[in-house]
BALOBA-1460 file (C-alpha; in Angstrom, 3 decimals):
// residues 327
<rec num="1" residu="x" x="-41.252" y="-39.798" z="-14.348"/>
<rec num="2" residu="x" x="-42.216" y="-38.577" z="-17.860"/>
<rec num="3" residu="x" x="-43.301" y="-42.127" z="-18.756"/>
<rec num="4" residu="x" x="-45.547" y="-42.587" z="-16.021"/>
<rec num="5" residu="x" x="-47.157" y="-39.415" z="-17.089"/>
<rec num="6" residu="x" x="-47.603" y="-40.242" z="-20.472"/>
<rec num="7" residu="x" x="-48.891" y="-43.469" z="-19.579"/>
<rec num="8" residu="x" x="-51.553" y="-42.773" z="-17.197"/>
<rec num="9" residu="x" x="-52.996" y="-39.646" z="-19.494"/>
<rec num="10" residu="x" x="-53.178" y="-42.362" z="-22.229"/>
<rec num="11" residu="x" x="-54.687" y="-45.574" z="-19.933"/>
<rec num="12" residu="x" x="-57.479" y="-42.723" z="-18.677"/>
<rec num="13" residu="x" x="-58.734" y="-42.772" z="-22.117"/>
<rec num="14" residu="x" x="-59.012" y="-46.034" z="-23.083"/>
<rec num="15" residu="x" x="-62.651" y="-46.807" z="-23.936"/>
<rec num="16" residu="x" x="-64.156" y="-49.606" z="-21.957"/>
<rec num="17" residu="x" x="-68.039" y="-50.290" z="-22.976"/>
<rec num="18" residu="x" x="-68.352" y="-53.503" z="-20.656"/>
<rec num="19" residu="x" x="-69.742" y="-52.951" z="-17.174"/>
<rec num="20" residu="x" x="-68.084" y="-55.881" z="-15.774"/>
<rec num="21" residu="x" x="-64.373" y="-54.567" z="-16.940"/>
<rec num="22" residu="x" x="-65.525" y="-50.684" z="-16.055"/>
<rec num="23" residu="x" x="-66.351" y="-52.321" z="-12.326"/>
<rec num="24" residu="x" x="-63.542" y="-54.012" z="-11.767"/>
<rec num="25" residu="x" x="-61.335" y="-51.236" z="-12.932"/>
<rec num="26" residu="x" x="-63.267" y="-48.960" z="-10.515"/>
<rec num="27" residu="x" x="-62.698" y="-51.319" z="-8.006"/>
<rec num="28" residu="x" x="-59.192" y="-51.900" z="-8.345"/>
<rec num="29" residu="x" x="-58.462" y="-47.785" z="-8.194"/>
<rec num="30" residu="x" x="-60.820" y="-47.405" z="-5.062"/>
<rec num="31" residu="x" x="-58.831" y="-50.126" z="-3.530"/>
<rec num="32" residu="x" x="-55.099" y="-48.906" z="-4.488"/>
<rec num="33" residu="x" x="-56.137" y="-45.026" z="-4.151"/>
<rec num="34" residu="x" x="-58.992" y="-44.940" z="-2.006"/>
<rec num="35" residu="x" x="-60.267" y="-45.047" z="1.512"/>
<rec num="36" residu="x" x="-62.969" y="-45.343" z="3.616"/>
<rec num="37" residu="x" x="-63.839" y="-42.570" z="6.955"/>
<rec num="38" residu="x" x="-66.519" y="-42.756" z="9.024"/>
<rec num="39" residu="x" x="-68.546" y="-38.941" z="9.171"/>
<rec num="40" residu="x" x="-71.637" y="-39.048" z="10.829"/>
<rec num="41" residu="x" x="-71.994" y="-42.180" z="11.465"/>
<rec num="42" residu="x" x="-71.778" y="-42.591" z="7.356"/>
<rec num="43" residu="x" x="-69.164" y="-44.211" z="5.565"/>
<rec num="44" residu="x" x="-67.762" y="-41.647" z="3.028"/>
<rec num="45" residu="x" x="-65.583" y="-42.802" z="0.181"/>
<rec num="46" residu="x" x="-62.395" y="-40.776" z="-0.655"/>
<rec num="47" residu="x" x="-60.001" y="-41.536" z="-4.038"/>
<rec num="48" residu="x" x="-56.376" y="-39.648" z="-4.018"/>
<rec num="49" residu="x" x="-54.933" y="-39.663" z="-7.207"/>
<rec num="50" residu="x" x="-52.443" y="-37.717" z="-8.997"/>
<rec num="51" residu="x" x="-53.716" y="-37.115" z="-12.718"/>
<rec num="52" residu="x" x="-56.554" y="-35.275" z="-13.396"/>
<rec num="53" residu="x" x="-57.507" y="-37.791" z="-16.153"/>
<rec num="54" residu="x" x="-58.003" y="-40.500" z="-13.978"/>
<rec num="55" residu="x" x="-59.850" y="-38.984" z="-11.864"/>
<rec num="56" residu="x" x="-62.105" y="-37.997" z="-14.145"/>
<rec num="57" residu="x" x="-62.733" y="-40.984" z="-15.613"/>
<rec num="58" residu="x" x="-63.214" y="-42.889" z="-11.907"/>
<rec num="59" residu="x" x="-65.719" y="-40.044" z="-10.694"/>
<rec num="60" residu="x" x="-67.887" y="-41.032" z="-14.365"/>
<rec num="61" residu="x" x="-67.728" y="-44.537" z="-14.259"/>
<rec num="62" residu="x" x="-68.933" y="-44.350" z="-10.345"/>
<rec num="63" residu="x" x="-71.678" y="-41.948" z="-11.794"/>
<rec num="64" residu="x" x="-72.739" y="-44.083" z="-15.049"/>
<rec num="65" residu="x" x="-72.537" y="-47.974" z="-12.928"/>
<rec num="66" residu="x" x="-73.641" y="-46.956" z="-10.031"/>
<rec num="67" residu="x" x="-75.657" y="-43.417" z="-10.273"/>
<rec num="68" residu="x" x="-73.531" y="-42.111" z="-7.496"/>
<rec num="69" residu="x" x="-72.641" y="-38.124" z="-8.296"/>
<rec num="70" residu="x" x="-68.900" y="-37.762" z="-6.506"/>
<rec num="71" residu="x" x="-67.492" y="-34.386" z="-5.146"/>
<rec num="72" residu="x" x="-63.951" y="-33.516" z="-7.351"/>
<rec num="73" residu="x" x="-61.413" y="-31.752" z="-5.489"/>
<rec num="74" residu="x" x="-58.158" y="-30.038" z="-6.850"/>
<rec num="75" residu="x" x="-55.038" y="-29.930" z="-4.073"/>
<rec num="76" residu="x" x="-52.709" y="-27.602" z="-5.193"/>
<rec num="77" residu="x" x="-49.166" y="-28.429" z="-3.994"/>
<rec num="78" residu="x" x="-48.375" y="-27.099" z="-0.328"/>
<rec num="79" residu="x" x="-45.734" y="-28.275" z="2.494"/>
<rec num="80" residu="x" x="-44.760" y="-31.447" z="1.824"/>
<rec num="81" residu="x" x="-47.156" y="-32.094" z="-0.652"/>
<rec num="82" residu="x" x="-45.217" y="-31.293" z="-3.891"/>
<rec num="83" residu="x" x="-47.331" y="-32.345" z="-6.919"/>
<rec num="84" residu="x" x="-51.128" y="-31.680" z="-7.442"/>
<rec num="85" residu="x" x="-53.781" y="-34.334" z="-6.305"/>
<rec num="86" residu="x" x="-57.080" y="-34.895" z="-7.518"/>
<rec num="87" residu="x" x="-59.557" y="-36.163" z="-4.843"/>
<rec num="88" residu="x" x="-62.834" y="-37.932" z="-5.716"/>
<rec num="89" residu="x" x="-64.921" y="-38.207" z="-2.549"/>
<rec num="90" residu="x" x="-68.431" y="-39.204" z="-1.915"/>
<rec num="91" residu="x" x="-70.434" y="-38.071" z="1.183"/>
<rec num="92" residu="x" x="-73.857" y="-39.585" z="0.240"/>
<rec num="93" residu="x" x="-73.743" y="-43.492" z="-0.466"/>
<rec num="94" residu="x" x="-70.501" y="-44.129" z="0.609"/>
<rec num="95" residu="x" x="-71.739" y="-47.369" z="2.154"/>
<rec num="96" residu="x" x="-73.888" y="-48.918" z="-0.856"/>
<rec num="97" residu="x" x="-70.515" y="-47.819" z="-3.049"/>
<rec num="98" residu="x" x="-68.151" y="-49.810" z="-1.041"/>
<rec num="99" residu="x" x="-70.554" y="-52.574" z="-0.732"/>
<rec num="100" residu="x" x="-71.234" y="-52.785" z="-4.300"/>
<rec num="101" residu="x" x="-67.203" y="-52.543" z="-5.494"/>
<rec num="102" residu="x" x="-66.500" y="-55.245" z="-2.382"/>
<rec num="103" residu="x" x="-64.574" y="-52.973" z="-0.013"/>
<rec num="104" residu="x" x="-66.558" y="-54.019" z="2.394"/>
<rec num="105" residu="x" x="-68.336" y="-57.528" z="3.081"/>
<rec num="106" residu="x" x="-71.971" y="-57.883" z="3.683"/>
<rec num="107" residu="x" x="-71.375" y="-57.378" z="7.238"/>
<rec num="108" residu="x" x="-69.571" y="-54.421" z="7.041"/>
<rec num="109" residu="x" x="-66.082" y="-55.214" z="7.555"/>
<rec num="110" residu="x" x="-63.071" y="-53.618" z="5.108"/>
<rec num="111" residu="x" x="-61.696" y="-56.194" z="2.610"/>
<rec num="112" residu="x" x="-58.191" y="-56.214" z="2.577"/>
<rec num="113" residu="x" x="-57.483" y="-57.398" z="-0.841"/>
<rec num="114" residu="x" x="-59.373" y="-57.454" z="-4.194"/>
<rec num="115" residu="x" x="-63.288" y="-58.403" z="-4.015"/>
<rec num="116" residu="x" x="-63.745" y="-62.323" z="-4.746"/>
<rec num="117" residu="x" x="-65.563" y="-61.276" z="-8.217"/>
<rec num="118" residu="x" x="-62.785" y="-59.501" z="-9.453"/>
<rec num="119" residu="x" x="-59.932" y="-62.486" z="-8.248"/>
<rec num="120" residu="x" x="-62.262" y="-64.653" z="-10.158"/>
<rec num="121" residu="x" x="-62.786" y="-62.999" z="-13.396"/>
<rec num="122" residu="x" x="-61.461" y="-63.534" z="-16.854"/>
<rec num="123" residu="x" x="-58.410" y="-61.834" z="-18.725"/>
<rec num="124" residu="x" x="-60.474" y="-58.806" z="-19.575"/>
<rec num="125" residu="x" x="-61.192" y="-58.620" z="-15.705"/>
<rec num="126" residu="x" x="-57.570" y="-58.741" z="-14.564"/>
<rec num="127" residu="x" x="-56.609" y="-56.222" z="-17.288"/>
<rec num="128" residu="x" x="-59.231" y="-53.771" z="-15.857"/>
<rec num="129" residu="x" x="-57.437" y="-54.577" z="-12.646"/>
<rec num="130" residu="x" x="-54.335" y="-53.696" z="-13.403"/>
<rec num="131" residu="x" x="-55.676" y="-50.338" z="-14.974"/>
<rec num="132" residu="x" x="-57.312" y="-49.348" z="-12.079"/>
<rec num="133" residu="x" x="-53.825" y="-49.863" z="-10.108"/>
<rec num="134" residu="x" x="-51.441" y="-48.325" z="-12.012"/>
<rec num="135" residu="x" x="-54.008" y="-45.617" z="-12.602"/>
<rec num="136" residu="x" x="-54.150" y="-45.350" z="-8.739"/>
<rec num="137" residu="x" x="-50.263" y="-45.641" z="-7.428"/>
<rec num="138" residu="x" x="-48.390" y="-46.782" z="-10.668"/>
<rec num="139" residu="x" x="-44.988" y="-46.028" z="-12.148"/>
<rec num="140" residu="x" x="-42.639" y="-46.538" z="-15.184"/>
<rec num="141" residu="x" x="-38.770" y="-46.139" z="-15.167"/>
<rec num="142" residu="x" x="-36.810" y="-45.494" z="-18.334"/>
<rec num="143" residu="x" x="-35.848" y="-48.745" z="-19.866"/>
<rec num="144" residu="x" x="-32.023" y="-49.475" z="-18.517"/>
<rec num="145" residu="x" x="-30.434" y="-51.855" z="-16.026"/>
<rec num="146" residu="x" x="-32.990" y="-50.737" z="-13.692"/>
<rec num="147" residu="x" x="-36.118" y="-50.913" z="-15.762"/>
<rec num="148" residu="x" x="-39.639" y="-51.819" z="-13.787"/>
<rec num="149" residu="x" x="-43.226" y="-51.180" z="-14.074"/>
<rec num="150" residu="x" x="-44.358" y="-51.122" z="-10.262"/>
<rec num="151" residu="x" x="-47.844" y="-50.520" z="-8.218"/>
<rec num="152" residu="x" x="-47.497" y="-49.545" z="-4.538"/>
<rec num="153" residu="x" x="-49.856" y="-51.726" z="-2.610"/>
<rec num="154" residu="x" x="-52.541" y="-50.817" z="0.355"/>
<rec num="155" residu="x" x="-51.373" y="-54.083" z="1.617"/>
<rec num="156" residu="x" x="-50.153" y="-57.944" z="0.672"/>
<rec num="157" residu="x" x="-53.080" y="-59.075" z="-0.261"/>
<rec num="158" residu="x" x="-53.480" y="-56.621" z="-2.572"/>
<rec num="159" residu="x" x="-50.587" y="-57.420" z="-3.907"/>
<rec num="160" residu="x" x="-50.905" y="-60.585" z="-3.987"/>
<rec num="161" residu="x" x="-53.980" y="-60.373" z="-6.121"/>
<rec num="162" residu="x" x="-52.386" y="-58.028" z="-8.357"/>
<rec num="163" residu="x" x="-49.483" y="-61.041" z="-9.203"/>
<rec num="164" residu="x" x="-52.638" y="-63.313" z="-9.372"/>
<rec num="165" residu="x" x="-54.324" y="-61.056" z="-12.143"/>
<rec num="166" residu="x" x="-50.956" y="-60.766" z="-14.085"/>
<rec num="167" residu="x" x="-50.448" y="-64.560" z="-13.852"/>
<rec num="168" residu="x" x="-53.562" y="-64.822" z="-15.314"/>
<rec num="169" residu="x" x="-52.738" y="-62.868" z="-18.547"/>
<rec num="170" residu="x" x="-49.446" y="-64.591" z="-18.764"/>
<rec num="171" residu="x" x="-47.095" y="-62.093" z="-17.066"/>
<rec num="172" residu="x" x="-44.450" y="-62.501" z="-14.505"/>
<rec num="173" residu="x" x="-44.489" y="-59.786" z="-11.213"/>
<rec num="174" residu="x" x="-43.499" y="-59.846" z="-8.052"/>
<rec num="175" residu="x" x="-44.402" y="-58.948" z="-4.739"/>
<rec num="176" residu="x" x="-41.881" y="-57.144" z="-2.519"/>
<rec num="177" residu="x" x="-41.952" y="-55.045" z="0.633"/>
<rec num="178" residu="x" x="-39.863" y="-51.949" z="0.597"/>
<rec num="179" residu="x" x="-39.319" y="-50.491" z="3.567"/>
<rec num="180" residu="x" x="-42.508" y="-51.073" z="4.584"/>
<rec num="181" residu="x" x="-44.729" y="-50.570" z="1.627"/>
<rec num="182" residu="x" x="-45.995" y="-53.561" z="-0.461"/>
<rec num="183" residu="x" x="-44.987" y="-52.811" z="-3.988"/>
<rec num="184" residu="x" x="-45.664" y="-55.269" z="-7.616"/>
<rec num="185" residu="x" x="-42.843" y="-55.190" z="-9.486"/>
<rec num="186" residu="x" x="-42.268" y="-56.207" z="-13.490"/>
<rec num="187" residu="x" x="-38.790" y="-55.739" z="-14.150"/>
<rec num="188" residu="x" x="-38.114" y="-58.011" z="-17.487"/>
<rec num="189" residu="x" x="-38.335" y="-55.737" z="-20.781"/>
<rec num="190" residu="x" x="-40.657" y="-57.882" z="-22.876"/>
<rec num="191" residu="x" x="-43.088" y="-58.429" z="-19.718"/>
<rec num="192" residu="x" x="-43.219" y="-54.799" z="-19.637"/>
<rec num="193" residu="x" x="-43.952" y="-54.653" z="-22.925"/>
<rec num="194" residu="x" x="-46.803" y="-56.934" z="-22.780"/>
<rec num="195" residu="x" x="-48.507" y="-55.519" z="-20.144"/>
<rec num="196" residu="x" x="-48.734" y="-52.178" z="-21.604"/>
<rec num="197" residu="x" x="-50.108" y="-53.881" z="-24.427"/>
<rec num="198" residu="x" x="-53.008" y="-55.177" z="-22.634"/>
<rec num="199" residu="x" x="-53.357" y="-52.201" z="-20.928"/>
<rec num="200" residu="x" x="-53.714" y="-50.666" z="-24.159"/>
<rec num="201" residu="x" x="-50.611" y="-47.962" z="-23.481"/>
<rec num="202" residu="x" x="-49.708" y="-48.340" z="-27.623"/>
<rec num="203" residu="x" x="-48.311" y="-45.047" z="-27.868"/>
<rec num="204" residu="x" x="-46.279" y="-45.409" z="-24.666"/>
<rec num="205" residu="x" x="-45.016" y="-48.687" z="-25.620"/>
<rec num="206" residu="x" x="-43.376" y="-47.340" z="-29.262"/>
<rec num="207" residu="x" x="-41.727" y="-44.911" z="-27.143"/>
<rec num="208" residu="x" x="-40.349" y="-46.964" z="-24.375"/>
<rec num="209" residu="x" x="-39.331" y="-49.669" z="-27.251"/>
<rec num="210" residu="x" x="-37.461" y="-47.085" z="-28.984"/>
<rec num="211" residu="x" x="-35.755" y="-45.924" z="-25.991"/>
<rec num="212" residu="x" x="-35.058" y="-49.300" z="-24.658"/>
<rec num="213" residu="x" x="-33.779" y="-49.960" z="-28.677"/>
<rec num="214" residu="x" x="-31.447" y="-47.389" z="-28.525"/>
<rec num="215" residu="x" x="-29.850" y="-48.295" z="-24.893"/>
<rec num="216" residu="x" x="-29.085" y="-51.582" z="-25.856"/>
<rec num="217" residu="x" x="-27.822" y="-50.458" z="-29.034"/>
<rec num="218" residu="x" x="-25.247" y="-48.336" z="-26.954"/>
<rec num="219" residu="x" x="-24.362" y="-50.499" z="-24.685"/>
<rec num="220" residu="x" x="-24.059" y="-52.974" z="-26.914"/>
<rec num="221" residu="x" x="-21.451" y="-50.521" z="-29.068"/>
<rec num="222" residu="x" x="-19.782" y="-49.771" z="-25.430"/>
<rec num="223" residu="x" x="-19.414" y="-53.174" z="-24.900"/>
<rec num="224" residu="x" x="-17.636" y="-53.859" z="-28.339"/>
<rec num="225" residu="x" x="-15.572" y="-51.163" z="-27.648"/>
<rec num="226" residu="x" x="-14.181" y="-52.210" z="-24.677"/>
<rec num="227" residu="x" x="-13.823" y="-55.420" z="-25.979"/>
<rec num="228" residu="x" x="-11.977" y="-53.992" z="-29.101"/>
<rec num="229" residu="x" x="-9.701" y="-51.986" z="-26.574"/>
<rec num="230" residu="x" x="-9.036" y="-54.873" z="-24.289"/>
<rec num="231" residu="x" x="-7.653" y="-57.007" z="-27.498"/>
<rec num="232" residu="x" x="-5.177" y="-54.323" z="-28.919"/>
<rec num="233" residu="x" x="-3.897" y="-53.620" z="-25.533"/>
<rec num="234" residu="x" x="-3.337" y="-57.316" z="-24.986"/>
<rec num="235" residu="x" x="-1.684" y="-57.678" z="-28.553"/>
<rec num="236" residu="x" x="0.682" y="-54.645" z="-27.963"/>
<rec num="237" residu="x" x="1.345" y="-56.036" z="-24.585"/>
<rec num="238" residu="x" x="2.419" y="-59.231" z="-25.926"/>
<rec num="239" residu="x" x="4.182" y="-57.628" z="-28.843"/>
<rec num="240" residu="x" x="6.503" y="-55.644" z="-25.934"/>
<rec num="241" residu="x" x="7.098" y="-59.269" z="-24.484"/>
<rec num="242" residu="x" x="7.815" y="-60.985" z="-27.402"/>
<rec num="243" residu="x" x="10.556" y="-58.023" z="-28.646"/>
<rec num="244" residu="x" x="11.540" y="-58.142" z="-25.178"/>
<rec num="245" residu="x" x="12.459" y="-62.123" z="-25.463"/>
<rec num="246" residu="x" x="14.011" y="-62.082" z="-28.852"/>
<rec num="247" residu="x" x="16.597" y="-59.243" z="-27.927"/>
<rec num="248" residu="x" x="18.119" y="-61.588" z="-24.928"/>
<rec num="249" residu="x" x="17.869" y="-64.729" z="-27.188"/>
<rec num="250" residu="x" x="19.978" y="-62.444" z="-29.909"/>
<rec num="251" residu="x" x="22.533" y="-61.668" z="-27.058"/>
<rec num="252" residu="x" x="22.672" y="-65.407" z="-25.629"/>
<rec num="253" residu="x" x="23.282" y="-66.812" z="-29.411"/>
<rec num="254" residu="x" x="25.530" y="-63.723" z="-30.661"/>
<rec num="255" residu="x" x="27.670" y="-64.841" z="-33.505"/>
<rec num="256" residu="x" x="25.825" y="-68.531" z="-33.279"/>
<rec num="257" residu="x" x="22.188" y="-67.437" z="-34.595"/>
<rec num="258" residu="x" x="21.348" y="-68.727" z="-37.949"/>
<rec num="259" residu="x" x="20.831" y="-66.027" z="-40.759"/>
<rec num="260" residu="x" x="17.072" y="-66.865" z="-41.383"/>
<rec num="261" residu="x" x="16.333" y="-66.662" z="-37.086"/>
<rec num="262" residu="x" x="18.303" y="-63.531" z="-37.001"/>
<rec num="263" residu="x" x="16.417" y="-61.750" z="-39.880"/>
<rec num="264" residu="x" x="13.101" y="-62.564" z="-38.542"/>
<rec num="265" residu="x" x="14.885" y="-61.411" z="-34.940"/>
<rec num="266" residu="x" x="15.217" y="-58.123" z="-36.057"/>
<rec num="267" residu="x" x="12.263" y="-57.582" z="-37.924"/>
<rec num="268" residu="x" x="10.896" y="-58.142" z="-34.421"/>
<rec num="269" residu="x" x="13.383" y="-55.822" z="-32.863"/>
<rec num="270" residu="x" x="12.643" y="-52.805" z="-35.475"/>
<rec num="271" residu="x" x="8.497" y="-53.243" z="-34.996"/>
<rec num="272" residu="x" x="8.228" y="-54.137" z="-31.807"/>
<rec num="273" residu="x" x="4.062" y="-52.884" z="-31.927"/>
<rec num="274" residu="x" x="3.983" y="-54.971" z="-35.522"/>
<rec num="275" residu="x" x="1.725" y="-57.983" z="-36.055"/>
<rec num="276" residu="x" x="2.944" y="-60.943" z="-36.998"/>
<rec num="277" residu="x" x="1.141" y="-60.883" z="-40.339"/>
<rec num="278" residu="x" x="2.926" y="-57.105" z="-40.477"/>
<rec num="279" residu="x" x="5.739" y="-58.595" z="-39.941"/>
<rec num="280" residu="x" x="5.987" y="-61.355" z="-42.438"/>
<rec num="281" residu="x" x="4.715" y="-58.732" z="-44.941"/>
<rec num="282" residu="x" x="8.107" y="-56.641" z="-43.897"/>
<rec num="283" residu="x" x="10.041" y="-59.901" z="-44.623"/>
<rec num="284" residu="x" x="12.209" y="-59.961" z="-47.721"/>
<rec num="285" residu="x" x="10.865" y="-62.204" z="-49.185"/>
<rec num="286" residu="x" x="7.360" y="-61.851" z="-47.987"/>
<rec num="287" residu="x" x="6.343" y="-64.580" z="-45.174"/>
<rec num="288" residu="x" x="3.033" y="-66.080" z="-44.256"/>
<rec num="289" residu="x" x="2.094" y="-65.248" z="-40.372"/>
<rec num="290" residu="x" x="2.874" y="-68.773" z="-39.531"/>
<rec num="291" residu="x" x="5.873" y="-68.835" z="-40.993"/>
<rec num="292" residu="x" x="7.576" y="-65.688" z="-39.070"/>
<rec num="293" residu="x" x="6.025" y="-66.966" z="-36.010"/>
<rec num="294" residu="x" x="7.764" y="-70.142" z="-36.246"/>
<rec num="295" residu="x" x="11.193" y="-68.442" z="-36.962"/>
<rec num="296" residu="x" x="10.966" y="-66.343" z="-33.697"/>
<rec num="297" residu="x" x="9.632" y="-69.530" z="-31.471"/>
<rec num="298" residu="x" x="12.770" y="-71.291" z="-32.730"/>
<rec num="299" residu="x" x="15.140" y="-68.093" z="-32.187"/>
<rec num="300" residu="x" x="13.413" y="-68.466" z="-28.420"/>
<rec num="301" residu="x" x="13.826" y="-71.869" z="-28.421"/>
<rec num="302" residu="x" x="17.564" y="-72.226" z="-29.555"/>
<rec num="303" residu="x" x="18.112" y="-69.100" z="-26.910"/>
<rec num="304" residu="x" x="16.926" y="-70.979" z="-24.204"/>
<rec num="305" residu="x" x="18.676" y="-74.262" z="-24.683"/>
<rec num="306" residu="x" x="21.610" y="-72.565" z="-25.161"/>
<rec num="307" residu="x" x="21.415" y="-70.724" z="-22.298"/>
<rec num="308" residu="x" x="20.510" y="-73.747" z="-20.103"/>
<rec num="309" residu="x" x="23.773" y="-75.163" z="-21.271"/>
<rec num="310" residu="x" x="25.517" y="-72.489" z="-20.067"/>
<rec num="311" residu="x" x="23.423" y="-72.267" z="-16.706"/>
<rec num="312" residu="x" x="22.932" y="-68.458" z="-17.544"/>
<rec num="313" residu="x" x="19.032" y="-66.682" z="-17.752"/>
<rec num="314" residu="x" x="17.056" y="-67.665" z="-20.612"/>
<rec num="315" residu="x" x="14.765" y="-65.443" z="-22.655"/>
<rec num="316" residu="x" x="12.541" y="-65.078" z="-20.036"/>
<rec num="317" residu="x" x="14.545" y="-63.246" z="-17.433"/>
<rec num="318" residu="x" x="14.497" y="-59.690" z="-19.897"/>
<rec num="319" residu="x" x="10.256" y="-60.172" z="-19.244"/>
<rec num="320" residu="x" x="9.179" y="-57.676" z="-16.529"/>
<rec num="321" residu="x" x="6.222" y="-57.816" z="-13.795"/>
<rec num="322" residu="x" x="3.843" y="-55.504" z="-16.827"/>
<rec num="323" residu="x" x="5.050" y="-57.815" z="-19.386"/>
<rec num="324" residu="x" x="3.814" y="-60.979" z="-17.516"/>
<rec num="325" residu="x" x="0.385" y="-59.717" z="-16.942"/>
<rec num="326" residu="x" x="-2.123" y="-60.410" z="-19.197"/>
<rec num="327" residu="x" x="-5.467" y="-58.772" z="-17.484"/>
C-alpha cells in the first residue's frame, strides 16, 4: 500500500484557501472517518484516521472554519489493531459541529449520506469531496490487471454521492458492496489518472504513470513473445508434416517422379526445419519461395493421384495425431 501512503501524505498538503471547498472537504472526512457518541447527554464528534497528516490538517480546518479546538490522539498499534491511528475528537461543541458540516439535520437526526450543500455544489466542491474520502478510508493498488482507486463507504448513500460528485467532474466509479461494506471503485487507468489530477496527487500520478508505463510495456513484450513462439512452433510443426508427406509421395512415385519434383523432394527431405524461402535458396539453381512450394504441392499432388489409382494410402497416411494439430 505504498501508493496509498504516498498519496494521502501528498493530498494532506494541498493548499485550499476557499471556505466553501475547506467545508466540504471537512465534511466529507467527518462523514467517511467519523462518528458521532452521545456523553453526557452531549454529542461528541470522533475522526479515525490513519495518517497523521490528515489528521492534522482536519483538526485545523475544524479550528480555523469553525473555532472549534479538537483533542488529537495517537493509537499505537495493539491486538488486532496493527497500524497506528490518529483520532481527532471533540468533547465541547460536538453538536453545533455536526450541525454545521450536515451530519445531523436541524432536528437532530444523523444524515446518512453527504449534506444537501455539498451534493449540490460545483466541481471544486465535489473535488473537496473526494479529498476528504480518500483522506478518510481511501486506497490505491499498483497499476496491473487489477488496478483501482477505491473509498470504503459508511453506507450507500454515501456512496452513492461519492459516484454523484465524480460524475460531476467527468469520471466514471462505481458503487459495490463487498461483503458487506459499501466501497467506490475507479478501476479504468486514465480515470485514475484524472482523478488524482483533480485531487492534485501530481507527484503520485508521475509515479503510478511510470509504473503503469512500464507494465504494459512488459506485457506488451510478453505478449509478442508468446506470439513469436507460437508462430515458429507452428512453422516447425508444419515443416515436420510437410517432410513427413513428401517422403511417402517419393515412395508411392519411386522410379516415376519427375527430376525437377524429386530435387525439390529432397531438398525437403535433407531440411526438414528449413523454410521454404531456405529452401529455394538451397536449390541449384536458386528458386523463389513460390516456386519450391509449387514443386512440392505437385510432388503431393502426383503422389496422391497415383496412389488413388492404385487404391493404396496417399501422402497423408505418414501424418501422425502431433502432426495434425495445429494449436
Amino acid at each position: 500500500m505504498a501508493l496509498t501512503a504516498e498519496v494521502k501524505a501528498e493530498l494532506a498538503n494541498v493548499p485550499v484557501t476557499k471556505p466553501a471547498v475547506r467545508k466540504a472537504e471537512v465534511a466529507a472526512l467527518l462523514r467517511f472517518a467519523g462518528s458521532l457518541h452521545l456523553a453526557g447527554g452531549k454529542i461528541m464528534v470522533e475522526v479515525d484516521l490513519d495518517t497523521g497528516a490528515a489528521a492534522r490538517r482536519l483538526r485545523t480546518a475544524i479550528a480555523d472554519l469553525f473555532g472549534f479546538t479538537c483533542e488529537f490522539v495517537v493509537v499505537t498499534p495493539s491486538g488486532l489493531r496493527r497500524g497506528t491511528r490518529y483520532v481527532v475528537r471533540l468533547l465541547r461543541n460536538g453538536d453545533s459541529l455536526a450541525r454545521q458540516t450536515g451530519l445531523i439535520d436541524s432536528r437532530g437526526r444523523p444524515v446518512r449520506g453527504l449534506p444537501a450543500a455539498v451534493v449540490s455544489g460545483g466541481l471544486d466542491v465535489a473535488t473537496a469531496v473526494w479529498r476528504g474520502a480518500f483522506l478518510a478510508h481511501g486506497s490505491l493498488t499498483e497499476p496491473g490487471r487489477s488496478m483501482s482507486m477505491e473509498v470504503t463507504c459508511p453506507g450507500s448513500e454515501a456512496a452513492l454521492a461519492l459516484v454523484g460528485a465524480a460524475r460531476r467532474l467527468g469520471i466514471q466509479a462505481k458503487a459495490r458492496e463487498v461483503r458487506g461494506v459499501d466501497r467506490v471503485v475507479i478501476r479504468d487507468g486514465d480515470a485514475i489518472s484524472a482523478m488524482l489530477t483533480r485531487l492534485g496527487a501530481h507527484e503520485t500520478l508521475l509515479k503510478w504513470e511510470d509504473r503503469r508505463m512500464r507494465r504494459e510495456i512488459k506485457a506488451s513484450a510478453n505478449r509478442l513473445a508468446n506470439f513469436d513462439d507460437a508462430n515458429l512452433r507452428r512453422s516447425a510443426q508444419a515443416a515436420v508434416a510437410a517432410g513427413a508427406r513428401v517422403e511417402r509421395a517419393l515412395e508411392i512415385l519411386g522410379d516415376e517422379v519427375p527430376d525437377h519434383l524429386k530435387d525439390a523432394g529432397m531438398l525437403r527431405l535433407a531440411h526438414k526445419q528449413a523454410s521454404l524461402e531456405e529452401l529455394g535458396q538451397l536449390h541449384q539453381p536458386p528458386l523463389t519461395k513460390d516456386a519450391i512450394a509449387g514443386r512440392i504441392r505437385r510432388l503431393l499432388s502426383t503422389a496422391d493421384k497415383r496412389a488413388a489409382e492404385l487404391g493404396i494410402p496417399g501422402t497423408e497416411a505418414s501424418l501422425t495425431p502431433e502432426m495434425l494439430d495445429r494449436d
